[in-house]
N, C-alpha and C positions, 0 to 999 in steps of 0.2 A: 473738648469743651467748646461752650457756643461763642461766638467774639460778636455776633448782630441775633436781639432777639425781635420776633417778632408780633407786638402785643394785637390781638386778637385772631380768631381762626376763621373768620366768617370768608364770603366770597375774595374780599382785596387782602387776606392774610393769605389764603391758597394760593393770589396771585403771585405775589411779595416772594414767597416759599418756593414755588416755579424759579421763578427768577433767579433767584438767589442759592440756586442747587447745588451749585459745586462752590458754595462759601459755607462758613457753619455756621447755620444757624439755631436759634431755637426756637418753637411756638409758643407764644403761652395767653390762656385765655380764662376766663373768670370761670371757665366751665371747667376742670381739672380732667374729666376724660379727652379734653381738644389738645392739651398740651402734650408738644413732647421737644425732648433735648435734653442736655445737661445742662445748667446756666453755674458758670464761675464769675460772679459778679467781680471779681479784679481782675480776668480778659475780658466782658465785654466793653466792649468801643460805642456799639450805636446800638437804639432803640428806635424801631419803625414801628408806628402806632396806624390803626385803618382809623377810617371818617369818625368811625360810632364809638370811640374811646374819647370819652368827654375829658376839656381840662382838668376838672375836679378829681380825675381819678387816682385813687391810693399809690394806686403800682408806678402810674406815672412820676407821681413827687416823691416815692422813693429811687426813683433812678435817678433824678435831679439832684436829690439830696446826696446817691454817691457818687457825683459827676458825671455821670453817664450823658452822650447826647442825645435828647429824644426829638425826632422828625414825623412828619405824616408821612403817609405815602407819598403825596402828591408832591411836596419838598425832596424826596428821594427821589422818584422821580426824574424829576427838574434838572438833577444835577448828571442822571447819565444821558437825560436825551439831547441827540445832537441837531433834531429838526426844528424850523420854526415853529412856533406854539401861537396857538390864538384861545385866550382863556375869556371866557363869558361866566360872570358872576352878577347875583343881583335878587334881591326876596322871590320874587317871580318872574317866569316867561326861560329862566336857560335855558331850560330843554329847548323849547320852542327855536331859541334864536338858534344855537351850536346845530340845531338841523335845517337850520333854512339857510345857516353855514355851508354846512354840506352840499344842501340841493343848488345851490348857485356854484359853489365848486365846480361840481358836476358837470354844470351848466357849462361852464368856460374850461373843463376838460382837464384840471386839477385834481390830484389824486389828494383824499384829506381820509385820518383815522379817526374818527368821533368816539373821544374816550372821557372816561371821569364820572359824576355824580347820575349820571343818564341811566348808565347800565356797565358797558364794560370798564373793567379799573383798566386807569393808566399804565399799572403794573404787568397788567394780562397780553398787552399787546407792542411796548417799548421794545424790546428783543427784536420784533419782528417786521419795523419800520423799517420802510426802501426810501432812499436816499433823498429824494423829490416829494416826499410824502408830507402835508402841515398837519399840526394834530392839533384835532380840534379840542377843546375841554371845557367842559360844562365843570365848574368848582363851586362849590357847596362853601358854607363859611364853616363846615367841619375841617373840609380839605385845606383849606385855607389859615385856619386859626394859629399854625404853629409855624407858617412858612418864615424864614429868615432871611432869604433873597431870590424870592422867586419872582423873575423877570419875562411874563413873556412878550412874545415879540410885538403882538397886540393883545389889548385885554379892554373889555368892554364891561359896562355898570347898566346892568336893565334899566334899577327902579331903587327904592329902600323903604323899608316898614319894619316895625319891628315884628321878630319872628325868632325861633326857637332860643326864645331865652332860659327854660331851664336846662338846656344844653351849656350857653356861655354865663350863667348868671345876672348878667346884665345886657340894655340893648348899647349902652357902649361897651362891651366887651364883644358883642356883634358886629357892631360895626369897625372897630377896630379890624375882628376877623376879615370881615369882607375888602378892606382896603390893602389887604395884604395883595390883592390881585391886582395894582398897580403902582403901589407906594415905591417899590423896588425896580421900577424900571426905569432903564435910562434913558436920556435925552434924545436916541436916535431910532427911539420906539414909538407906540401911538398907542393911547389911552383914550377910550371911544367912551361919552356919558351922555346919558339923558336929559335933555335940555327943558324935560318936562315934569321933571321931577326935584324939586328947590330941595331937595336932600343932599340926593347926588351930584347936583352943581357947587354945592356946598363945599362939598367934599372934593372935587375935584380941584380943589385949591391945593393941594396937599400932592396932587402931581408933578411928578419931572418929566413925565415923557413928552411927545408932544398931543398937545390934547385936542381933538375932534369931538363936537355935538352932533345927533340926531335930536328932531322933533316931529309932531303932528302937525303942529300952525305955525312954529318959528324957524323964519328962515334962518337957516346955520350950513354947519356943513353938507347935511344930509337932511330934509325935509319932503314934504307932501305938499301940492298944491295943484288945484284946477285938475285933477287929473295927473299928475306929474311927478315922478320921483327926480328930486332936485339934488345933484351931488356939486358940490365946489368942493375942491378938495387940493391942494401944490398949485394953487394958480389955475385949472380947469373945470370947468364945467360941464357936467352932463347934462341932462332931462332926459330923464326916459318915459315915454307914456304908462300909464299905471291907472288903470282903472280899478280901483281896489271899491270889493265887498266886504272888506275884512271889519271886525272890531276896532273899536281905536286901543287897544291894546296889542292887539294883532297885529296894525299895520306899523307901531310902534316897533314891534320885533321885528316886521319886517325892513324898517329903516336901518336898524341896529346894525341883521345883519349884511345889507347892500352896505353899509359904511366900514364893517370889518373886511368886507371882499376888498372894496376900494384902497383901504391902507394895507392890504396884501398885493399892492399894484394889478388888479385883476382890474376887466372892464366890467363896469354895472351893467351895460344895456344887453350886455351877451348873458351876465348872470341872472337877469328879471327875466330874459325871454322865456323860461319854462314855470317859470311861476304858478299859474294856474294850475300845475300841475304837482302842486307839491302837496301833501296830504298831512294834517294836524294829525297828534296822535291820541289814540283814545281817552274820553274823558275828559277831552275841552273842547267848552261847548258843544259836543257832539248832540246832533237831532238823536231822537229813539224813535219815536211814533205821536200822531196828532189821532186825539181819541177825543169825538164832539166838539170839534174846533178848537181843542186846547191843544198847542203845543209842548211836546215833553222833554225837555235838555238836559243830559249829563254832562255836568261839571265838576265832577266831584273830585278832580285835580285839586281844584283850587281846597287849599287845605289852609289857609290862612285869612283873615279878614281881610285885607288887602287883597287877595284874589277876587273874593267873592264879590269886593264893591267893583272890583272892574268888570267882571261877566253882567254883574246885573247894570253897570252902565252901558253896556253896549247890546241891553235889550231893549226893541222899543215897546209901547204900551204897557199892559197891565204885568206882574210876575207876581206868580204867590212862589217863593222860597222854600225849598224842603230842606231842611238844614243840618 
């Protein structure tokens, strides 16, 4: 009989099931041909749930109701991995930022795993972490909504809008979700927010660890000027030259993550140096073709209002919207 089940069968339940191979477990998912196991609900101990099993679910609040523990992935997780973690959450730009994470890693010769809401689960790749290795993690306020002490070592706040509320029913039950990715940290950690966004400054009242700002126009810890990426950070100061073409939402993630490298004690000016060379990925604002002088952009990332008002702010003259 099964003692850990694991609620859904999708990509992050294969993972989980990987992992988990020589414990017993069971699968179970809304699709009855995905499941399998035997469940004696007075041995199981724990319930790992994937991203896309919303709070509201049946199955879920009768685990609760017979005391069973239920966790995400990402809270499991959390609890066997032994490397520093650097978690980015925020309505938009993760992805963006957990990869320009990467490419400045890279840069300064840092070994990093880019796992979580991106593409690979957490759970696919934990096993398989070398001792020196940060893992990066893009977290979803799916991943996030059930955490109970998840602390990582640094954890950054993009932005905030509200966004997939009939997932959490309300957007304060959203935002609660999202602050799960720093509420839980301690005081000899760093919580990185957006100094441009009165949401998330808002909220950042609500932290222990210690807190660092990024902006576009205010000087903080990590800002833009004249040319210049400006870090104050433990008493020192950078400036690295920075001639940025980017969006102002762009070069916002990219402040983000120059100020994540930095409270990972890594140097900025080694991590900007390839900069240029770091490549957006498809579907923000990517060019397609200019037909009669019109230019053609795919943005069809941005999947939320709050996306969309940013692209189209960092287009200049006319835009007619295909929406």
């Amino acid at each position: 009989m099964s003692d850990i089940v694991i609620y859904g069968a999708g990509k992050t339940g294969m993972a989980l099931k990987s992992l988990l191979q020589h414990n017993d477990v069971a699968i179970y998912d809304d699709v009855p041909s995905k499941c399998s196991g035997v469940v004696d609900w007075e041995k199981v101990k724990l319930v790992i749930t994937s991203p896309g099993i919303a709070p509201t679910s049946k199955f879920v609040a009768q685990c609760r109701q017979r005391g069973v523990k239920v966790v995400g992935e990402l809270q499991f997780c959390y609890w066997l991995c032994n490397n520093p973690i650097v978690s980015v959450t925020g309505t938009n730009g993760k992805t963006t930022v957990t990869q320009l994470i990467k490419h400045m890693m890279e840069a300064c010769n840092k070994k990093c795993s880019l796992l979580g809401n991106g593409g690979t689960p957490f759970s696919q790749n934990i096993a398989h972490l070398e001792d020196d290795t940060i893992v990066v993690l893009e977290s979803s306020s799916f991943q996030l909504d059930d955490c109970v002490d998840f602390a990582p070592n640094v954890s950054a706040f993009t932005n905030l809008a509200p966004d997939h509320l009939d997932y959490h029913q309300s957007y304060a039950n959203y935002v609660e979700a999202k602050c799960n990715n720093f509420v839980h940290q301690k005081d000899n950690q760093w919580a990185i927010f957006n100094m441009d966004d009165a949401n998330v400054v808002e909220l950042s009242t609500k932290c222990k660890a210690g807190k660092l700002y990024f902006s576009t126009i205010k000087p903080c810890n990590c800002y833009y000027k004249d040319g210049y990426v400006i870090v104050d950070f433990q008493g020192t100061m950078q400036k690295v030259k920075f001639e940025s073409s980017y969006s102002q939402h762009n070069l916002s993630n990219v402040l983000c993550a120059a100020l994540c490298v930095a409270a990972l004690g890594l140097d900025v000016k080694q991590a900007l140096q390839n900069i240029a060379d770091f490549k957006f990925d498809k579907h923000r604002l990517q060019f397609v073709a200019s037909v009669n002088g019109v230019r053609f952009v795919d943005d069809s990332k941005a999947t939320n209002l709050h996306a969309v008002i940013s692209a189209l702010h960092s287009i200049e003259g006319k835009a007619c919207l295909i929406l």
